[in-house]
C-alpha positions in Angstrom: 8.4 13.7 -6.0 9.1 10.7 -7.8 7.3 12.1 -10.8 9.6 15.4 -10.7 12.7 13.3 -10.7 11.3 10.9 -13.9 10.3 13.9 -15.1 14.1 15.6 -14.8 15.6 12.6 -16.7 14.7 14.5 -19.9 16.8 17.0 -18.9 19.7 15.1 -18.9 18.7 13.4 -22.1 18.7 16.7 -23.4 22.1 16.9 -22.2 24.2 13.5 -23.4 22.5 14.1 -26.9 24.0 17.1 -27.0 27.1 16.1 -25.9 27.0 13.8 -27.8 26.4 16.3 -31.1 29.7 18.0 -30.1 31.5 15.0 -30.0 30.7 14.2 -33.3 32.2 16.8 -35.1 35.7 16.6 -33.5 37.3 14.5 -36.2 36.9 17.5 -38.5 37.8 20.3 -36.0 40.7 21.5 -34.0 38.8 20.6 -30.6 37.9 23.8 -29.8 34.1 22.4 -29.6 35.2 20.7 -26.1 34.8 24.1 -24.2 31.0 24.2 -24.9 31.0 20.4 -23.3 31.8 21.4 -19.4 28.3 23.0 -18.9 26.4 20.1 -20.0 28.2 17.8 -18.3 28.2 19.6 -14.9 24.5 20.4 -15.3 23.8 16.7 -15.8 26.0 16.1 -12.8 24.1 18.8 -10.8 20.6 17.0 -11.8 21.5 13.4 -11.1 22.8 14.2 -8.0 20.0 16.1 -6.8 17.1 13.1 -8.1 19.4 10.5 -6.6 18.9 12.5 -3.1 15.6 13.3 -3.6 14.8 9.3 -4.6 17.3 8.4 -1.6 15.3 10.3 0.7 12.3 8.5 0.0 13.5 5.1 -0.2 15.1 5.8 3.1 11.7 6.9 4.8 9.7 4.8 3.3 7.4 2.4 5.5 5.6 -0.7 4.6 2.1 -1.7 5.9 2.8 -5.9 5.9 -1.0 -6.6 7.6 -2.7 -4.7 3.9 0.0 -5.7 1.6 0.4 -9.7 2.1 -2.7 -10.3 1.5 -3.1 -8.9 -1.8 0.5 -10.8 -3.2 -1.7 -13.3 -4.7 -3.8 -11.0 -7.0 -2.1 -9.4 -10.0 0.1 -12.5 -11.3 3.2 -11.4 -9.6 4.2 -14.5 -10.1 4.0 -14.1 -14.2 8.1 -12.2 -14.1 8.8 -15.6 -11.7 7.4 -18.0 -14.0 9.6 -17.1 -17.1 12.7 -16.3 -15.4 12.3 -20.0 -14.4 11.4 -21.3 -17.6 14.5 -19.3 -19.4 16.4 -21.0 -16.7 15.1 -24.5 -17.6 16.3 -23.6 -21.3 13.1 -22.1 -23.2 14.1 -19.0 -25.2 13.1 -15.9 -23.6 10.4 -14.7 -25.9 8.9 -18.5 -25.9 8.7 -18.3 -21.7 7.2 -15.3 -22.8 4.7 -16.3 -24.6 3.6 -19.3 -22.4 2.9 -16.9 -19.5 1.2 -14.4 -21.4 -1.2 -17.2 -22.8 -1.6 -18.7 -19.2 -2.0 -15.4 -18.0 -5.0 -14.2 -20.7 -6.5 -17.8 -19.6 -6.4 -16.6 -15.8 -8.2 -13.6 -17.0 -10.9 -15.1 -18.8 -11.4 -17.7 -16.0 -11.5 -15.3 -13.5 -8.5 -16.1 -11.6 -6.3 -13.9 -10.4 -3.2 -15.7 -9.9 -1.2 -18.1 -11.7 -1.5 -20.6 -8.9 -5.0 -21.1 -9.5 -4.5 -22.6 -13.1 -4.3 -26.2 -12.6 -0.8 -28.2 -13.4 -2.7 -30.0 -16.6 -3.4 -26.0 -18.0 0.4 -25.2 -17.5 1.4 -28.3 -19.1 -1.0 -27.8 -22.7 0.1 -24.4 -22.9 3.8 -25.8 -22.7 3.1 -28.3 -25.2 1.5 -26.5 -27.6 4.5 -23.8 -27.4 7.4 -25.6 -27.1 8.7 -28.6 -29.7 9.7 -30.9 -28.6 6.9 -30.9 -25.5 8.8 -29.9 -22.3 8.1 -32.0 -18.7 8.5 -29.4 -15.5 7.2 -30.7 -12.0 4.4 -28.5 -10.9 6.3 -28.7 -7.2 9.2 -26.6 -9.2 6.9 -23.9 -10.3 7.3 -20.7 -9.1 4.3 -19.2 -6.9 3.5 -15.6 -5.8 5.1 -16.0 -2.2 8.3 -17.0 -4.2 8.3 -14.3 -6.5 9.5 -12.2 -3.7 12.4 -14.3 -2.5 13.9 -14.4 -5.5 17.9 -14.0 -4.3 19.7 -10.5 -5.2 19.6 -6.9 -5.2 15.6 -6.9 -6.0 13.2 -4.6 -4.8 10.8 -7.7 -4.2 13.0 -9.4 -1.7 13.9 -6.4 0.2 9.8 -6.5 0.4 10.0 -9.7 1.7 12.6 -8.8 4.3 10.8 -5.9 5.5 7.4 -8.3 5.7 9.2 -10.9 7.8 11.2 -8.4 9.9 8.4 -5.8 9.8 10.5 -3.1 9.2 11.9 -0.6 6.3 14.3 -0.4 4.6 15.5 2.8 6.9 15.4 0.7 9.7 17.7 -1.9 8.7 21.6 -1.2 8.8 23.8 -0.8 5.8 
């Protein structure tokens, strides 16, 4: 199902562009134009409100299966997304936090390791000070780890995770 509703979005694509065409040409027009405009825009109403029942739907009755996920948290660098929002957050430039954890990440890979926790603090720190000027000093007990990367605070689709792995429940069960 979800692949039917990504697959929709074109649709509505289709539509805004050509919208959007119409618009265009109203400075040199008497307006007239803006009668073709109510069946694109009620079609692209129709389809986004259908996907975002469809997708509601399944978020609703979805079900989480905490004893094979939590386990497997540690594998996949989920921590990588956690690692660079905290380094934007300690001042690097985005696309510098980027490239540290890409570099520690591709070091993970050919070592092996499948998690960002398993590099050692003295990897983390040459990789810093070879991409950063002037070198940068970040206690390895403020690194983020896997098992943080899903509490990050806020409307994320990782700490509702968390949630329903504490409270072992989904998001259906849980009140509004």
């Amino acid at each position: 199902m979800l692949e039917l509703i990504r697959g929709r979005c074109g649709n509505v694509y289709g539509d805004l562009f050509a919208l959007m065409t119409i618009l265009k040409g109203l400075p040199i027009g008497y307006n007239r134009d803006l009668q073709e405009d109510k069946r694109l825009v009620f079609r692209a109403y129709d389809t986004v409100s259908s996907c975002l029942t469809m997708a509601a739907a399944i978020v609703n009755s979805a079900s989480y299966d905490k004893a094979r996920i939590e386990p497997t948290l540690d594998r996949g660098f989920l921590d990588a997304t956690s690692l660079a929002e905290y380094l934007v957050t300690r001042g690097i430039p985005f696309r510098t936090a980027h490239h540290i954890v890409g570099t520690l990440v591709a070091r993970c890979e050919k070592e092996g390791k499948h998690s960002l926790a398993q590099l050692g603090v003295d990897a983390f720190n040459e990789v810093m000070d070879a991409s950063t000027s002037p070198p940068t000093s970040t206690p390895a007990s403020a690194l983020p780890t896997s098992s943080s990367a899903i509490k990050v605070p806020g409307p994320r689709a990782g700490n509702r995770l968390k949630t329903n792995f504490v409270h072992g429940s989904s998001d259906s069960d849980s009140s509004r």
